[in-house]
C-alpha positions as CSV (number, residue, x, y, z in Angstrom):
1,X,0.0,0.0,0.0
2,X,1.5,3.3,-0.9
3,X,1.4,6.7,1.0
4,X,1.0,10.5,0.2
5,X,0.3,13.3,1.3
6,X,-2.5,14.3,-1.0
7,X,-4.8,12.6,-3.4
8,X,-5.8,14.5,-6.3
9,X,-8.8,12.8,-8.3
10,X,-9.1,14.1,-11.4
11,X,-6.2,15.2,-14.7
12,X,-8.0,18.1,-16.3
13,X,-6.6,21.2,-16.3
14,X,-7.8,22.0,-12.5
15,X,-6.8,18.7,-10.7
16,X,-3.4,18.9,-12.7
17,X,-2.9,22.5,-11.7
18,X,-3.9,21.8,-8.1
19,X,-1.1,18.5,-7.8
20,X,1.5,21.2,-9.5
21,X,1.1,23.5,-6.6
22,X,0.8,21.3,-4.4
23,X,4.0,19.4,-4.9
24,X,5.6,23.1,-5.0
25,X,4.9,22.8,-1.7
26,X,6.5,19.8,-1.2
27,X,4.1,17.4,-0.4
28,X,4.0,13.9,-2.3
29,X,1.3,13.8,-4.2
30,X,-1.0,11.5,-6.7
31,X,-2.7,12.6,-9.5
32,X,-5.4,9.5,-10.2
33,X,-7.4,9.6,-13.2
34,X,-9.0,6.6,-15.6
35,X,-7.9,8.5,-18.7
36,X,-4.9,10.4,-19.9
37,X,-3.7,13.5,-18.4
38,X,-6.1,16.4,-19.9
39,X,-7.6,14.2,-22.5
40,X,-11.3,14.8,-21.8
41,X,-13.3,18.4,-21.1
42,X,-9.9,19.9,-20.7
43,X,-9.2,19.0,-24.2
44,X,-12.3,20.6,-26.0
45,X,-12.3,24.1,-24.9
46,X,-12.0,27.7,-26.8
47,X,-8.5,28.3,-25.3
48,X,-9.1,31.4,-24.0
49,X,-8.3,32.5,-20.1
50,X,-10.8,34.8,-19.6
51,X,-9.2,37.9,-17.3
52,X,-11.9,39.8,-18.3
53,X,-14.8,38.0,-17.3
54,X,-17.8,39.6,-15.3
55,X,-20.9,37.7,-16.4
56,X,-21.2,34.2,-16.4
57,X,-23.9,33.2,-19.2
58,X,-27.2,33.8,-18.6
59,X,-30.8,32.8,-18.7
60,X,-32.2,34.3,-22.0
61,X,-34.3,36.6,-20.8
62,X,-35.7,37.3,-24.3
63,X,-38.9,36.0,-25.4
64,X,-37.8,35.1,-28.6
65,X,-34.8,34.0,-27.8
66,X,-36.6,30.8,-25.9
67,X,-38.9,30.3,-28.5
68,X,-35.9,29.6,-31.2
69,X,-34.4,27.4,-28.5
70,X,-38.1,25.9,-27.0
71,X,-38.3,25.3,-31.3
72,X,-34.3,23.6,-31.6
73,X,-33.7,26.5,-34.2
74,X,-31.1,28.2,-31.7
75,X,-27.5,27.7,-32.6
76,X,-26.2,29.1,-29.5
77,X,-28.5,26.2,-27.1
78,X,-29.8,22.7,-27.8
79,X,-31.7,20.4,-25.4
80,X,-32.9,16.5,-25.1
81,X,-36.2,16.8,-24.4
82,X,-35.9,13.4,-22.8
83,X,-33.7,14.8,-20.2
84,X,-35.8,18.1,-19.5
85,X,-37.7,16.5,-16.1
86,X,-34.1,15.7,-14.7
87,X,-32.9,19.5,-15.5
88,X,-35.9,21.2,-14.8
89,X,-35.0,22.8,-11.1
90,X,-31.7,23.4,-12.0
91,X,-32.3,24.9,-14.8
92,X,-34.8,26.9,-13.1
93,X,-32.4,27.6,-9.9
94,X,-30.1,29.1,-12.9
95,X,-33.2,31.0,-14.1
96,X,-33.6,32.7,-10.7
97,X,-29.1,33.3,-10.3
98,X,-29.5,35.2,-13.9
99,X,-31.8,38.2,-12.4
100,X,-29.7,41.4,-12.5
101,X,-28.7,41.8,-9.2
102,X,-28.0,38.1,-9.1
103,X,-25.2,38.6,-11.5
104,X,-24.1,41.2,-10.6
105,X,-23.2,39.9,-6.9
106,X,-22.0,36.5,-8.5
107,X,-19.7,39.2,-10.7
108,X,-18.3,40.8,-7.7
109,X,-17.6,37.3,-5.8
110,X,-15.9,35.6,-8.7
111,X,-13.9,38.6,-9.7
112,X,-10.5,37.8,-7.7
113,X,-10.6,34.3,-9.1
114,X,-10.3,36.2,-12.4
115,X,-8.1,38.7,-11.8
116,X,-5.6,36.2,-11.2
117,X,-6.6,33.7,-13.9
118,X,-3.3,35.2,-16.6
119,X,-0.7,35.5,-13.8
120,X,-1.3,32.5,-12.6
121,X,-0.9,30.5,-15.8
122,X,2.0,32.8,-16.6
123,X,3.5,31.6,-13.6
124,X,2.8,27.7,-14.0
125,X,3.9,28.2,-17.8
126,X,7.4,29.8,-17.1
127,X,8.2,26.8,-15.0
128,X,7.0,24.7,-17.2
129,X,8.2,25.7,-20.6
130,X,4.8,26.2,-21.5
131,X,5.3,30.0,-22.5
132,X,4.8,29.1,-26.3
133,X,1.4,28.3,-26.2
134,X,0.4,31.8,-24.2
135,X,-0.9,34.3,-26.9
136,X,-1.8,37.9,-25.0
137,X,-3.9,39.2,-28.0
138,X,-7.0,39.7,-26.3
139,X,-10.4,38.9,-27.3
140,X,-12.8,40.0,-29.7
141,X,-16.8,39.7,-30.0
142,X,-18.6,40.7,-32.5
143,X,-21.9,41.8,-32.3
144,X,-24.8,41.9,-35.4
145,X,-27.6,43.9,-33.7
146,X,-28.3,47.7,-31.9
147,X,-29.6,45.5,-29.4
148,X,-27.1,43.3,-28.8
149,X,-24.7,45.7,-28.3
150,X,-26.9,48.5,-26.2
151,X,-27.8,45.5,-23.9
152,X,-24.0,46.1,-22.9
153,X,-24.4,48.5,-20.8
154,X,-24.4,47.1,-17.2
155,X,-21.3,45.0,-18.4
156,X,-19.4,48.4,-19.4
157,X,-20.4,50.1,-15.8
158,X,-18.8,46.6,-14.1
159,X,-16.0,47.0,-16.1
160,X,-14.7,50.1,-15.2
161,X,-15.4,49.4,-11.9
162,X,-13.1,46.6,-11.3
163,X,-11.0,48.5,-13.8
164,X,-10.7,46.3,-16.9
165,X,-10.0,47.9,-20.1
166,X,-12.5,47.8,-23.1
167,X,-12.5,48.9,-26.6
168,X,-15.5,49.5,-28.6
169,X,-14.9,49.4,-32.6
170,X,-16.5,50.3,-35.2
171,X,-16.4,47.5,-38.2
172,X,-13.3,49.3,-39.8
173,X,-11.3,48.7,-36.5
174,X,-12.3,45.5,-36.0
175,X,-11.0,44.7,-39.5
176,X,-8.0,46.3,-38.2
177,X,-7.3,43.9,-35.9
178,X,-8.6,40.9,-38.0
179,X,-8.6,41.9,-41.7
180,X,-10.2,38.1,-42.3
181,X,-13.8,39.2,-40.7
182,X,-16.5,40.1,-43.2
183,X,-18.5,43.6,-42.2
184,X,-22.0,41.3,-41.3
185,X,-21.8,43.1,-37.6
186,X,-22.5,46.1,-36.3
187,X,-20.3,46.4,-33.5
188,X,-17.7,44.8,-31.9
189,X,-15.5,45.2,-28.2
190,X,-12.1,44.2,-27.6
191,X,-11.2,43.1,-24.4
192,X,-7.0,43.3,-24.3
193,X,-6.8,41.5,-20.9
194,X,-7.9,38.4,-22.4
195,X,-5.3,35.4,-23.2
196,X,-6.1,32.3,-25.3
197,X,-3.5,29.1,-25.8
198,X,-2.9,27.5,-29.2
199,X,-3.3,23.9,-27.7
200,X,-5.0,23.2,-24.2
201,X,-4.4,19.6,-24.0
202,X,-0.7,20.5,-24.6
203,X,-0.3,23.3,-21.9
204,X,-2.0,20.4,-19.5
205,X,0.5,18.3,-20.0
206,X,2.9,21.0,-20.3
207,X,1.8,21.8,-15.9
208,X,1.8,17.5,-15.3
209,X,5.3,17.1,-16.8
210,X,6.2,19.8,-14.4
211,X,4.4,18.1,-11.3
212,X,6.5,14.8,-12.2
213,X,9.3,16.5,-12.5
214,X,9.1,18.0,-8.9
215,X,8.3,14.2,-8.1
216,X,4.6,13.6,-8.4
217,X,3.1,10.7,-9.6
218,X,0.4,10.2,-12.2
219,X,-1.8,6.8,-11.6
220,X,-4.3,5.3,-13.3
221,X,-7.5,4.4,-11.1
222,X,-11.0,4.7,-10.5
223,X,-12.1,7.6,-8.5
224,X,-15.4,5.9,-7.2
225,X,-13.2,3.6,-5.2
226,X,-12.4,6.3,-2.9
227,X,-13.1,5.1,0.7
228,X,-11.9,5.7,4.1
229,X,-9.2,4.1,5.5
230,X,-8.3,4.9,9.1
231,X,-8.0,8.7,9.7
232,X,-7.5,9.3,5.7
233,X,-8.5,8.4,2.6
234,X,-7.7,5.4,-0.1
235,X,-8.0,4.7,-3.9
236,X,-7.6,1.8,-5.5
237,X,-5.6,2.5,-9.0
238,X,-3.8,0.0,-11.7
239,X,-0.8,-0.6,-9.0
240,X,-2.7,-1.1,-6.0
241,X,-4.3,1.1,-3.8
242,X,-3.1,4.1,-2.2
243,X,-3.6,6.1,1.2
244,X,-3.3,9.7,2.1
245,X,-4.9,11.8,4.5
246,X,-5.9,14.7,2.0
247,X,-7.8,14.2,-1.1
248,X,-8.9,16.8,-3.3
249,X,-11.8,16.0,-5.9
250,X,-11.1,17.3,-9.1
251,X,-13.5,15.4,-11.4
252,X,-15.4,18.3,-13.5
253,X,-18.3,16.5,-14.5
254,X,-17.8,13.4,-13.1
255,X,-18.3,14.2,-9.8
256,X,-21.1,13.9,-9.2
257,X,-20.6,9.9,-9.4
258,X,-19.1,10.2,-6.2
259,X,-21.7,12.1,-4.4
260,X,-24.2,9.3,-3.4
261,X,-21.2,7.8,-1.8
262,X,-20.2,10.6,0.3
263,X,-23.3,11.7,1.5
264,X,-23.1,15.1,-0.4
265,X,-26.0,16.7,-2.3
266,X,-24.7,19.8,-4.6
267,X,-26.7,21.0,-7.6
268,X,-24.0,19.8,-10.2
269,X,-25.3,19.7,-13.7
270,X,-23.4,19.6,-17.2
271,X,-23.7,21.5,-20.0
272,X,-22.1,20.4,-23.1
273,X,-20.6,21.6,-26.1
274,X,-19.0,20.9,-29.2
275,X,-16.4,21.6,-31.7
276,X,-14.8,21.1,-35.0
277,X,-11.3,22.2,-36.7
278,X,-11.9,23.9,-40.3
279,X,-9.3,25.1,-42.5
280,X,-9.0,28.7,-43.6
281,X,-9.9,29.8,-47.3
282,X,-6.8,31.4,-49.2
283,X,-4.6,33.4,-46.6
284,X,-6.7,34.0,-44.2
285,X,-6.3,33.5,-40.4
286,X,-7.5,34.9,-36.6
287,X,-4.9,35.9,-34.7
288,X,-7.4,36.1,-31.3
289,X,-10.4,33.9,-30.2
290,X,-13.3,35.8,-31.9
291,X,-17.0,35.8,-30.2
292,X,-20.4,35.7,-32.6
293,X,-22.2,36.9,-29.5
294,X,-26.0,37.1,-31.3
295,X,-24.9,33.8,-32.5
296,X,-23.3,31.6,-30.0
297,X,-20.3,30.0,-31.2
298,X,-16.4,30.8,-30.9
299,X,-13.4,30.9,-33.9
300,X,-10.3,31.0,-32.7
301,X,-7.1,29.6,-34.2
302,X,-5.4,26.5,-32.7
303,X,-2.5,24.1,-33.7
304,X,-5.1,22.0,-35.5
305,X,-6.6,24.7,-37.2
306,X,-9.5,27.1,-36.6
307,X,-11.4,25.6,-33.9
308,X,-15.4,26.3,-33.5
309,X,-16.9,25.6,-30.3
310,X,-20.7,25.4,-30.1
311,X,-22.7,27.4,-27.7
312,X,-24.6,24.4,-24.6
313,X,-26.4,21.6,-24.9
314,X,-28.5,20.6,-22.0
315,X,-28.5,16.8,-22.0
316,X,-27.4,13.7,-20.0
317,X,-23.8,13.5,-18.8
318,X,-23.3,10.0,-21.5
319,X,-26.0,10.5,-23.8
320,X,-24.9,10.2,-27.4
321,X,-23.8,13.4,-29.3
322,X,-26.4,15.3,-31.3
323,X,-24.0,18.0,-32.7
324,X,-27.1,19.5,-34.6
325,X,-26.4,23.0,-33.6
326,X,-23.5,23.2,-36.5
327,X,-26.1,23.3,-38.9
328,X,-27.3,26.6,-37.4
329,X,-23.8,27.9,-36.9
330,X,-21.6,27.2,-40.1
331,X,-23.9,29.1,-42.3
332,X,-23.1,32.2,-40.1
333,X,-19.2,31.1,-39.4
334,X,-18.9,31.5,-43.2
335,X,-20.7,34.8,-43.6
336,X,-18.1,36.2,-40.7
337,X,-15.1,34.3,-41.7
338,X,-13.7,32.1,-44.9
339,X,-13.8,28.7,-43.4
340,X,-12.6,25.9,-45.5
341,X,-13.3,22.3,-45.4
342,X,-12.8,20.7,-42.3
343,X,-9.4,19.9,-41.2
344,X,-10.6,16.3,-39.3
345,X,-13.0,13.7,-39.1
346,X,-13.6,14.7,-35.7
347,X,-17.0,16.3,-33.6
348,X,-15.9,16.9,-30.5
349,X,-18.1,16.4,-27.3
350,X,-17.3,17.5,-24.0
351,X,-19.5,18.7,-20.5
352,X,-18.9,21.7,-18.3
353,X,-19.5,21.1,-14.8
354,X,-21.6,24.0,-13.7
355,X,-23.9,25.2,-10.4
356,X,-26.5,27.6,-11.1
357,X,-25.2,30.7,-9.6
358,X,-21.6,29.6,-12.2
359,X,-19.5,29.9,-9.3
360,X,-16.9,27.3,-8.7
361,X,-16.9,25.4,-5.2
362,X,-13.7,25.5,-3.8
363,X,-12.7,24.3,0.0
364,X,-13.3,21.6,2.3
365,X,-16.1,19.2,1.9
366,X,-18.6,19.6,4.5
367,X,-18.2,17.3,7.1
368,X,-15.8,15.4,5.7
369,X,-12.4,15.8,7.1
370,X,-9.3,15.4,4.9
371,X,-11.5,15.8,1.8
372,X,-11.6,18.8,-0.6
373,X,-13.2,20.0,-3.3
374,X,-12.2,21.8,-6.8
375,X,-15.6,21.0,-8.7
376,X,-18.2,23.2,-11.1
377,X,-15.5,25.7,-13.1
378,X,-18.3,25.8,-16.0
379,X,-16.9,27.6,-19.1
380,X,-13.7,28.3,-17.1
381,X,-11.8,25.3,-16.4
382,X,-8.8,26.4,-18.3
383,X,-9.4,29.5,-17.2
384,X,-9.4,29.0,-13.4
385,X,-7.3,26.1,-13.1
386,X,-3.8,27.3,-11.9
387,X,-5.8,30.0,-10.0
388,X,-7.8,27.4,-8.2
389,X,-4.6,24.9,-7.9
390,X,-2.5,27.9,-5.8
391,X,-5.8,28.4,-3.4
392,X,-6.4,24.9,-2.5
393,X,-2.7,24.1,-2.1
394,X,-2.2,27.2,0.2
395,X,-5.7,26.1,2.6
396,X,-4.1,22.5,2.7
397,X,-1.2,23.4,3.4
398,X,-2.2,25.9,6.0
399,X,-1.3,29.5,4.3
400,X,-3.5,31.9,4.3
401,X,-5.4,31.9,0.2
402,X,-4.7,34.9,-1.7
403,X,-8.0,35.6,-2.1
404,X,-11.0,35.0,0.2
405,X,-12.1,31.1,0.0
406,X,-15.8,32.3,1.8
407,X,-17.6,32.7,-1.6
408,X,-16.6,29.5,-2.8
409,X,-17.7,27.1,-0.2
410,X,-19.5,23.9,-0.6
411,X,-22.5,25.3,2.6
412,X,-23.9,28.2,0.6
413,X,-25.9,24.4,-1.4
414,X,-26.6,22.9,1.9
């Protein structure tokens, strides 16, 4: 039977980022997953590190806007209508966390997890000869309609109160920036604090080739055999079992499978989402993730090519894919930008782990001694993982986290 000090269940981005920093610390440390190191929702996303984040997505509030989606002519949301009943008071908890003053208190609570989210991979990616994926270009979204684009307001207001820049463009600017993008907006706003990386999977194991350099170790086991064992905590893995008195559960979307088991009951519901790689027509290219905000999806170039990332689907964790919301999309894709044929065979599926409120539950399990939790980053796993690695090492390890962990607990469910 082997000993550590720490556990860490779970090889995405988060629980890869959280073993980093905590074998800076020195403690000895497993990193347990049943699949490759970042190979599953860590793998799919836009890229982007999102520093200047201050809504989570929303609720449509317009009328419309639910009818395309009620009617599965939405490109930006798709739903099983199988699975409804099983959503249905989640989706209406995160009905009730997208009224204004809702957001904007979730806004101010999540902002120092944010405001860290660049540094922190700057940091991790220095040590771990990662620079060469970091691209500090910004972000850009585009947007088609007056409405769209007045409906900004409240964001700007945040904005400048937490004191992120913004730049609104005309369509001549925006070309500026990315002479590829057809003039079929109105408006767009560039957000310069913004990062992307050219290959997620390869920064992930980019921060794990780092942790086993520092001597972790990466095992491959079965998080649902977590059990107790005297005054800690064991997993069985392909080379037996192993003990430690801290475990930190890093699952994304698969935690939930482990929540039966340890008597917890948090609102944790996927949404998933999609994407394909597409060559570019002729010379053109994106140096930045671009945003079609009135129609849902992401561009933004990657090692593979220009990667397009669907808006949600609300379905069951394992249910097969329906990628039906590329039909919607591509037509505009190719209005905004010269996509070419596509550069694989490959749809790819992944689920964010969100709450309703979108906030992240980081901290101690309740009740559960020795046992933490890094679950729930939604659309910001990538974007929050390093962040979210340094603030769980510095509680286990008894420093004081650089930001207050309050917001983030597992009790404000219970």
């Amino acid at each position: 039977m082997a000993r550590t000090d720490a556990i860490v269940l779970g090889a995405g981005i988060v629980g890869t980022s959280i073993a980093l920093h905590l074998a800076k610390r020195g403690l000895s440390v497993a990193l347990i997953d049943r699949a490759g190191v970042g190979e599953q929702t860590s793998f799919g996303n836009a890229g982007i590190i999102e520093g200047n984040t201050i809504f989570p997505p929303a609720f449509p509030a317009d009328p419309a806007a639910l009818l395309r989606i009620a009617l599965k002519r939405a490109g930006e949301a798709n739903y099983h209508l199988s699975f409804l009943p099983q959503a249905l008071p989640w989706l209406l908890a995160f009905r009730a966390a997208s009224r204004p003053a809702r957001l904007i208190e979730n806004a101010r609570l999540v902002r120092p997890l944010f405001a860290r989210a660049v540094a922190e991979h700057e940091t991790l990616m220095a040590e771990a000869g990662a620079a060469h994926f970091l691209r500090k270009t910004g972000w850009l979204k585009i947007y088609r309609s007056e409405r769209s684009f007045t409906g900004l307001r409240r964001e700007f207001d945040l904005a400048a109160q937490f004191g992120l820049p913004l730049q609104t463009l005309d369509i001549a600017a925006a070309q500026a920036l990315e002479p590829a993008l057809r003039p079929v907006f109105a408006h767009a706003v560039f957000w310069p604090q913004a990062a992307s990386v050219s290959n997620p999977l390869g920064v992930t194991r980019a921060y794990a080739a780092r942790f086993a350099a520092l001597g972790g170790v990466t095992l491959s086991g079965d998080a649902r055999s977590l059990h107790r064992a005297g005054p800690g905590w064991r997993v069985e893995t392909n080379e037996g079992g192993v003990d430690a008195r801290e475990v930190v559960v890093a699952l994304g979307p698969w935690a939930s499978d482990l929540f039966r088991s340890l008597g917890l009951k948090l609102p944790l519901m996927v949404k998933r989402g999609y994407h394909r790689h597409f060559h570019a027509q002729g010379n053109a290219g994106l140096s930045r993730p671009v945003l079609d905000a009135d129609a849902g999806y992401v561009i933004t170039p990657m090692e593979q090519g220009i990667r397009m990332t669907t808006g949600v689907e609300i379905a069951a964790r394992d249910a097969k894919p329906t990628p039906v919301q590329f039909e919607h999309l591509l037509p505009k894709a190719r209005e905004l930008f010269p996509l070419g044929p596509t550069a694989d065979d490959k749809t790819w599926l992944g689920s964010r782990p969100c709450f309703p409120d979108s906030r992240p539950v980081i901290g101690p399990a309740p009740g559960l001694a020795g046992l933490w939790l890094a679950i729930g980053h939604a659309h910001w796993g990538l974007t929050l993982g390093p962040a979210t690695g340094r603030m769980i090492a510095e509680m286990i390890s008894g420093e004081t986290p650089f930001c207050d962990p309050a917001p983030y607990r597992a009790e404000r469910f219970l």
